[in-house]
N, C-alpha and C positions, 0 to 999 in steps of 0.2 A: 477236154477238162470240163468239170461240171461248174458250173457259170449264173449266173441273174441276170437278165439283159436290163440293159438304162437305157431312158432316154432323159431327155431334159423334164421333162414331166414327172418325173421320179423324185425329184430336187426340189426340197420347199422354197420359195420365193423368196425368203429370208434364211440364210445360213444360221443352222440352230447352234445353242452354246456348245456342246461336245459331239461329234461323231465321225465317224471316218468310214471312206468305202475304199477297198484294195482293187485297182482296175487288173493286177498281173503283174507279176516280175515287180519292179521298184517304180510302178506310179500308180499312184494312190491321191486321193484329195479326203482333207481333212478340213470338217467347220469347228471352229473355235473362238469362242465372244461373237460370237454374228457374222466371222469371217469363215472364206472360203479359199481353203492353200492348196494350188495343184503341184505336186511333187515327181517331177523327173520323166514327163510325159511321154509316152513312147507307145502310139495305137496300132502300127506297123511292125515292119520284122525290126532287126536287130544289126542291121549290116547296111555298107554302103550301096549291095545290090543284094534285090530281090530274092535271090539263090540260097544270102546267107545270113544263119541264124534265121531262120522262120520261125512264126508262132505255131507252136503246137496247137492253139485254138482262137480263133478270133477272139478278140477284144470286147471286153460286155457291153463298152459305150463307146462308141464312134467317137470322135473328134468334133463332127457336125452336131453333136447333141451334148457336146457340154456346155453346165450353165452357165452362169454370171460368176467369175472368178476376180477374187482380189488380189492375190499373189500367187505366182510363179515359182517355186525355188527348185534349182537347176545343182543336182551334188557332182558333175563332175562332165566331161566333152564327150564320154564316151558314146558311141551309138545306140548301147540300149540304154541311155539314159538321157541322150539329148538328141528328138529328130527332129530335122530342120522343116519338113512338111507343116508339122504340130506349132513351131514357134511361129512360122507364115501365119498360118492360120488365127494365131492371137496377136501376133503384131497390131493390128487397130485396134484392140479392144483394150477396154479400160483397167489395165492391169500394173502391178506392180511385180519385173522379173528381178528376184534376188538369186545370184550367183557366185561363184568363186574367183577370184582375180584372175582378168582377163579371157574369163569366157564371155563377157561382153561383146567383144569384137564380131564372136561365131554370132550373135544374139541379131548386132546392128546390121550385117551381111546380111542378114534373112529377111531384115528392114523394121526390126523393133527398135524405135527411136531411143536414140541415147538418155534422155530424160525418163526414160520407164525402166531403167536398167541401174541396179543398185549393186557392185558390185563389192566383197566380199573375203580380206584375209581371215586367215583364222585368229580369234577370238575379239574379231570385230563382230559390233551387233547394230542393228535395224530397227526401228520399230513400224506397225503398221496397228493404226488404232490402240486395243489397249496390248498388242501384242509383242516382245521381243522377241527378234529372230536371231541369232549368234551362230556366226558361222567357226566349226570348231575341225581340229588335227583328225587326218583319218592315216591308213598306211597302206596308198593304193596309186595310181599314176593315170596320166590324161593323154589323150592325144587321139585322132580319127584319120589320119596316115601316117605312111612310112618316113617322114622327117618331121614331124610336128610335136613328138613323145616329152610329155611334163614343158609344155610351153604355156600352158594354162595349169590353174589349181585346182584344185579337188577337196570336200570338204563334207563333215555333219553337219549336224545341225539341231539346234535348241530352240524349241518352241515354245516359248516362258506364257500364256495367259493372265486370265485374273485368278483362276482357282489350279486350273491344269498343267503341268511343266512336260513337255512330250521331249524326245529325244529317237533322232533319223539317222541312221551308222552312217547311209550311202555305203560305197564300198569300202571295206577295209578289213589289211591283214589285223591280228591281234594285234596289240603294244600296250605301253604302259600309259596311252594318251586316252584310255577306259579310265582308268582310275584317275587320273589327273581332270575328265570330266565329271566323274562323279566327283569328287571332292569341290570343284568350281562352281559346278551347275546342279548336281545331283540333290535331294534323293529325287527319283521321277515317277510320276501316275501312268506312263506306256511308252516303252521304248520299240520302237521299227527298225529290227536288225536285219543284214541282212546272213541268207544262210547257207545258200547253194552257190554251185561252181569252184567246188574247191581242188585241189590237187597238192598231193606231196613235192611236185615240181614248181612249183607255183605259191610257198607260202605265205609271201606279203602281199596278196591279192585280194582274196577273200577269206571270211572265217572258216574255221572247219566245224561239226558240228560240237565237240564239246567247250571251244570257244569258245559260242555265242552263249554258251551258259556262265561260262567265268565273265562274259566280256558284261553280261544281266546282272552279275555281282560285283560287279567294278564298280556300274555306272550307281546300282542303288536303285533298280525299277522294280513296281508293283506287279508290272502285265509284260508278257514278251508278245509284240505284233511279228512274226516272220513274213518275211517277203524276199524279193531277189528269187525264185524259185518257180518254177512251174510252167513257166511260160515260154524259155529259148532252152534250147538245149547246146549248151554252154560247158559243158567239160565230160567228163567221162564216163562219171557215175550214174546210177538210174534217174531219171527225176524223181521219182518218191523217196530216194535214200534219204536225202536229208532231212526233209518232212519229219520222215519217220522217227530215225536218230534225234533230231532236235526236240521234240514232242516226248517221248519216253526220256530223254535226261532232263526235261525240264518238270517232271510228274515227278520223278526220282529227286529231284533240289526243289521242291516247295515253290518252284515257278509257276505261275497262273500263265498259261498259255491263251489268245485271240486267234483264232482261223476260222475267219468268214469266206465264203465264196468269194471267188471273182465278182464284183457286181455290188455284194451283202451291205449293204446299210448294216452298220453296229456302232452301240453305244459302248466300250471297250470298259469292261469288266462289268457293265449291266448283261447286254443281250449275250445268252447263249450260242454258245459256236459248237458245232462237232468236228471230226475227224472227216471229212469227207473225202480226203486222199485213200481211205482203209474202204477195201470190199463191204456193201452194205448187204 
């Protein structure tokens, strides 16, 4: 996959007021008011062994060359959303992990001290500097073995600013808990759905592509960020289907679509993005 390599050198020394870089699939780090929020980190494959769920392409930034981060937030236990390697690795550093109820526990096991662990029902919120964080209902399920399933919670997420209000699906089938966040939290300046991995046997998992179009009209957003995509190969279809599909019905409903490279620094509805998935 076509990619921007980072390192820590890349990263202004000060986390600027708005920008966001997609590292693959659903982790991404977003700066906002001066802060810097890593989202759902996962720089490795997607499985408890090596084998399974591989990256289709290495990772733009290693794990050893991320910057100085402020918070953490964790949308659910699953493995391509929370590996335990990545949380080691920021266990001492100066962070703030916001999660969903009782994914903690996974958190302190890896050795991130319980006083850096903020944990998280839905329509509970957070703040960090001038930020609130509000963890909100998604329609999806937790668990990393075969006895553990919905032992922990799973959840979106609102990222309220001084100027910018963002909204993160994490995983989730459709429902009617789109509209009940747009009416709560709504209208929003960039919503992070996610888009891939879907299947007809599998509804309340993830969205399907014309969804995430109703699900962009639920909440009330200006920009659709797609992610969840490109990176495991996770269900059936091509990986560029849904790309595709999601990109042409969002052209079709007056949605402003964001797709940066892997890697891409963007100002999300300044810098321009192209189709990089379509034959150049």
């Amino acid at each position: 996959m076509p990619r921007k390599a980072l390192t820590k050198k890349d990263f202004p020394a000060e986390p600027s007021s708005y920008a966001t870089y997609w590292l693959g699939h659903s982790t991404a780090i977003i700066e906002l008011d001066g802060k810097r929020i890593l989202i759902d980190p996962v720089f490795e494959n997607a499985g408890p062994l090596p084998i399974i769920a591989r990256r289709m392409s290495p990772a733009p930034l290693q794990r050893e060359e991320l910057p100085a981060i402020d918070v953490v937030m964790i949308t659910h236990d699953h493995y391509d959303h929370l590996e335990a390697e990545t949380m080691k690795f920021l266990a001492d550093k100066n962070i703030q992990f916001i999660v969903p109820l009782a994914v903690g526990a996974r958190l302190q096991g890896w050795g991130v001290p319980k006083n850096k662990i903020t944990e998280l029902a839905w329509d509970q919120s957070v703040t960090h500097g001038s930020l609130t964080i509000t963890a909100c209902s998604t329609v999806h399920y937790s668990g990393r073995s075969y006895n553990d399933r919905n032992k922990t919670l799973w959840a979106s997420y609102v990222i309220k600013g001084k100027e910018k209000n963002l909204y993160w699906s994490g995983d989730t089938g459709y429902g009617d808990h789109f509209k009940e966040i747009g009416r709560k939290h709504g209208p929003f300046d960039l919503a992070f759905m996610e888009i891939d991995a879907w299947n007809n046997g599998w509804p309340n998992t993830h969205l399907f592509p014309e969804q995430v179009i109703k699900a962009c009209q639920d909440i009330n957003t200006k920009l659709l960020f797609p992610i969840h995509f490109s990176t495991f190969d996770l269900a059936l279809h091509p990986w560029d289907e849904s790309i595709k599909m999601v990109a042409d019905l969002a052209s079709k409903h007056d949605i402003e679509i964001v797709t940066p490279l892997m890697g891409e620094k963007v100002i999300p509805g300044t810098t321009p993005t192209r189709k990089w998935w379509m034959p150049q």
